[in-house]
N, C-alpha and C positions, 0 to 999 in steps of 0.2 A: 504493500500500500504506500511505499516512501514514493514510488515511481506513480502516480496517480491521474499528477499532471501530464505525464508522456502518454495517460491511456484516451488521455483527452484529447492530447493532441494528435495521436494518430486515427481515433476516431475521427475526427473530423475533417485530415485529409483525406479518408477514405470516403466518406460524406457528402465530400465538397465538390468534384466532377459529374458523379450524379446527380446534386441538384442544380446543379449548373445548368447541364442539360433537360434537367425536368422543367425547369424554367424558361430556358429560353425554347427547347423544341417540342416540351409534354411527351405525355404516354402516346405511342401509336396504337389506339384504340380499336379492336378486333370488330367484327360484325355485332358479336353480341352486343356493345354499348352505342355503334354507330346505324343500325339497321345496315341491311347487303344480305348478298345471299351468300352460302357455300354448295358449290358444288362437286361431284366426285365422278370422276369417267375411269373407265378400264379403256386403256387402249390396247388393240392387238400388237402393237410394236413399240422398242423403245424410242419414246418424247424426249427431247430435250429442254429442260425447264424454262431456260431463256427464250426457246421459240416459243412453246408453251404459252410465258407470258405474253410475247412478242403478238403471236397471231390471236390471242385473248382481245387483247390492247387494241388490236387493231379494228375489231367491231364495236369500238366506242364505249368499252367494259371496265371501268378504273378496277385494275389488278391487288387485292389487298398482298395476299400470301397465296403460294402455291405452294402444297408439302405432299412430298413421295409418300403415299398410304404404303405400300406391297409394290410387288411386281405388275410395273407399268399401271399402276395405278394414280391418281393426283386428287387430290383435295383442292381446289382452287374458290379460295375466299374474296369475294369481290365488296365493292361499294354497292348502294343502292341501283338497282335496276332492274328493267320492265321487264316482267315476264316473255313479251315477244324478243326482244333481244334474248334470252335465256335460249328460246326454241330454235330461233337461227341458229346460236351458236353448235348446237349439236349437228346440224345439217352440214356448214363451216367447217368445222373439224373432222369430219369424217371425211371431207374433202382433201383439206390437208395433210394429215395422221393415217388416214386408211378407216378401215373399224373402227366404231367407238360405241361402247356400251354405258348408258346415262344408269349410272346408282342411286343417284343420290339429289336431288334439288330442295334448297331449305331457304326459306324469307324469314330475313328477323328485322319487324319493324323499324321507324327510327324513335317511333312511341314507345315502344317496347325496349330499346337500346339505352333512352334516358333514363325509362322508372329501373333499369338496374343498374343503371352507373349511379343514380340517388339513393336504392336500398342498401351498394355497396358502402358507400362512404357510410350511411346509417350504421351498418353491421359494423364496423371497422371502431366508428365513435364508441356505440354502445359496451363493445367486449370491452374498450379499455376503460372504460368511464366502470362500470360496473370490476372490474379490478383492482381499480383504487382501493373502491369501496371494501371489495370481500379481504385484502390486502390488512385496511386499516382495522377490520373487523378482527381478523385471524391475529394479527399481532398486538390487538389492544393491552394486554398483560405485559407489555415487554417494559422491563426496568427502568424509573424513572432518572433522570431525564430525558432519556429515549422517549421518540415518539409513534407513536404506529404508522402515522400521517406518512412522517418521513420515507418509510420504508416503503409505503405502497405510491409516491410520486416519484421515488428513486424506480423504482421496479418500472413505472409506463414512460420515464426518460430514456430507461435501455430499450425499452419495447420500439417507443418512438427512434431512437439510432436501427433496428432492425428493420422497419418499416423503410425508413427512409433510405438504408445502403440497400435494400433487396429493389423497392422502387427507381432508385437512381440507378442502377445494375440494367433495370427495361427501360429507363427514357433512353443509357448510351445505346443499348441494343436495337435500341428502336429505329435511331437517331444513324446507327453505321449499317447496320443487319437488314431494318425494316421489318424486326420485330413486334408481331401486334398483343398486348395485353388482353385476355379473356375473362369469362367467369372462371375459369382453372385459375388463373391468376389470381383472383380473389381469394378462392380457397386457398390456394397455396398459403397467401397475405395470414389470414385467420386461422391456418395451422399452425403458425411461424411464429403466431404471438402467445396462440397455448403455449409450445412447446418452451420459447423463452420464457415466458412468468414461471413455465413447471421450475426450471433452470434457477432461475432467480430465487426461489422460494425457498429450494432445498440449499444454497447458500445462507439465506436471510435467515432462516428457522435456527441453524447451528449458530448462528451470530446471537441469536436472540437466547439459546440455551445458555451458549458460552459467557455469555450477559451476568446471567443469576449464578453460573458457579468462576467466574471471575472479578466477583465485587470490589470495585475502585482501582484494575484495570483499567488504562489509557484504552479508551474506544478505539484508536488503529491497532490496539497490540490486539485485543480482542475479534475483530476485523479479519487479521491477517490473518492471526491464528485459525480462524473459522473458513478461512477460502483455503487455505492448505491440507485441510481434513474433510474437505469436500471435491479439490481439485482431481481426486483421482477419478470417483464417481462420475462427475460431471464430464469430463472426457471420455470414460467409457461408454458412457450412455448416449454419448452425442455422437462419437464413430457408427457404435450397433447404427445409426440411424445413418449416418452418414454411407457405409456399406451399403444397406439396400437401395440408396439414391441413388446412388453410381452403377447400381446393376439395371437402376430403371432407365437412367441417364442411357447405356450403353445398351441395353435391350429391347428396351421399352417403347420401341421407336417412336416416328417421326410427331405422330399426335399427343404424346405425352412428354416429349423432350421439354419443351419448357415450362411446363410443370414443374418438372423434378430439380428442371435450373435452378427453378426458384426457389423450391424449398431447400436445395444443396447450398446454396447462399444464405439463407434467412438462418438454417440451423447452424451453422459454421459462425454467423456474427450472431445468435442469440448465446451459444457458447461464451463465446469471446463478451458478450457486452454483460452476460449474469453476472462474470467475473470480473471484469476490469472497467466495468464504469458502471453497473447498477451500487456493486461494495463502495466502488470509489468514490462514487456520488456522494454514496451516506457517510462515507468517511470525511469526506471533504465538505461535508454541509455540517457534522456531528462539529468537527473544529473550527468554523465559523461560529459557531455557538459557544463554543470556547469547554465545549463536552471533555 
């Protein structure tokens, strides 16, 4: 905990690109929150994804994302557009491509796109607002003059650093890749913030133990000693997870690949921030108090 300030500081160079670009360029927003359709063709031969989009593009179709399903298969996610453009395009590429077998045709409003890009932010406010709370609830007993308060605004500051590097991770992606954010996205966001408060908790709880059997212990000595009797745990428990990510990442293909991005990132910095800025936080707020 002496190094505390350097965990700030490299938080927030990790931090500070991503919301750069969240800023200046936003999320590349998928069909689901901008309405567009997705569709999916088996074609008899292998497509080139560039022509792909190229000859898409060319019937007047803003191209979102086109992603390999299988063999010669495409998912191709577009902007809004009329059904009859839809029907040509099948005609159009069998022309071009040879065979082409239609799987798949999906509309998702742009009234439909709004009310879940609104319930998302809703979902997102609510877990962590209601965390505070159950936070300041579960550690209300903890030795005075510790506060419960502290521990559960320290807890949604790490939460908020995890939010914000997994998000600023899809504005760069967005911004160089043309990577588009979904509702998988979302969930990913709201697994990422379980999984760090679980993180954070199992830190805070052995602080809060080590509280009552180290009375008039320096709150850093207390602190420290409590993230080094937990730091092994917390590393085990976030590889197990990390392992199945990387199998999803690598197997999982193309329609789950950024899914698992994102929770490979989100688990990796809720590690990292349960340890080294949700403690640090309350160490570094506990000694402004002159604790």
């Amino acid at each position: 905990m002496r190094f505390k300030i350097w965990y700030f500081v490299f938080s927030l160079l990790i931090i500070l690109p991503g919301l750069y670009f969240l800023i200046t360029s936003g999320l590349k927003l998928g069909i689901d929150f901008t309405g567009g359709a997705l569709l999916e063709y088996k074609f008899e031969k292998t497509v080139d994804p560039v022509d792909l989009r190229k000859q898409v593009s060319s019937q007047e179709i803003e191209v979102g994302q086109i992603i390999p399903s299988s063999d010669n298969v495409y998912i191709i996610r577009t902007k809004p557009v009329e059904q009859e453009k839809i029907s040509k395009l099948k005609s159009f590429l069998d022309e071009k491509f040879g065979k082409v077998d239609e799987r798949r045709v999906e509309f998702v409003g742009p009234v439909i796109g709004s009310e879940l890009r609104q319930k998302a932010l809703i979902g997102v406010t609510l877990a962590s607002l209601v965390i505070v709370l159950y936070i300041a609830f579960s550690f209300r007993k903890v030795p005075k003059p510790q506060s419960s308060w502290r521990f559960g605004i320290a807890a949604v500051v790490a939460l908020a650093h995890d939010i914000l590097v997994v998000v600023g991770v899809f504005a760069i992606l967005g911004k160089f890749l043309s990577i588009e954010v979904d509702t998988l996205f979302v969930t990913a966001l709201l697994t990422v913030i379980g999984f760090s408060v679980h993180d954070t908790i199992v830190v805070f709880d052995r602080i809060r133990e080590n509280l009552t059997k180290h009375i008039g212990k320096k709150f850093i000595d207390v602190a420290n000693l409590s993230v080094i009797q937990t730091l092994g745990r917390s590393l085990n428990t976030s590889l197990t997870v990390v392992f199945v990510l990387l199998a999803m990442l690598l197997f999982g293909g193309e329609t789950i690949r950024w899914f698992a991005v994102a929770l490979l990132v989100g688990i990796i910095s809720g590690t990292y921030s349960s340890i080294f800025n949700a403690t640090a936080l309350l160490v570094w707020w506990e000694e402004r108090l002159g604790h």
